[in-house]
N, C-alpha and C positions, 0 to 999 in steps of 0.2 A: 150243316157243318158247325153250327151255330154251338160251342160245350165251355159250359165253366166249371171251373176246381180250384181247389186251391194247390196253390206253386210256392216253390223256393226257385230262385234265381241263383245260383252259381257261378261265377263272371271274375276271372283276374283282375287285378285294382283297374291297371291302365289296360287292359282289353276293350275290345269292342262288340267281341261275340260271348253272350253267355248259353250256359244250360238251363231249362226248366226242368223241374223235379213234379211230378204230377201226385202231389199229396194225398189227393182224394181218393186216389188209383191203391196206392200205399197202404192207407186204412183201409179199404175194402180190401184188401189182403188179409189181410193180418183181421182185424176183425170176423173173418170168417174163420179164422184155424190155420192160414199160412204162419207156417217156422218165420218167427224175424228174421234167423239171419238168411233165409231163402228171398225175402221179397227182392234185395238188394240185386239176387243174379236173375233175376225175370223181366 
């Protein structure tokens, strides 16, 4: 289970719970021929 990538963190100022954005996941989209605006709904 052990996986690193790179992330964006997404997190309201005063929140406590954020989202990670799995960036690495992203590019390997898109770098193969995924539609940009398609990665965003998968």
């Amino acid at each position: 289970m052990n996986q690193t990538y790179e992330a964006i963190t997404v997190k309201p100022e005063n929140g406590l719970v954020g989202v990670n954005l799995n960036f690495s996941e992203i590019y390997e989209r898109y770098s193969s021929g995924f539609d940009y605006a398609s990665i965003g709904r998968v």
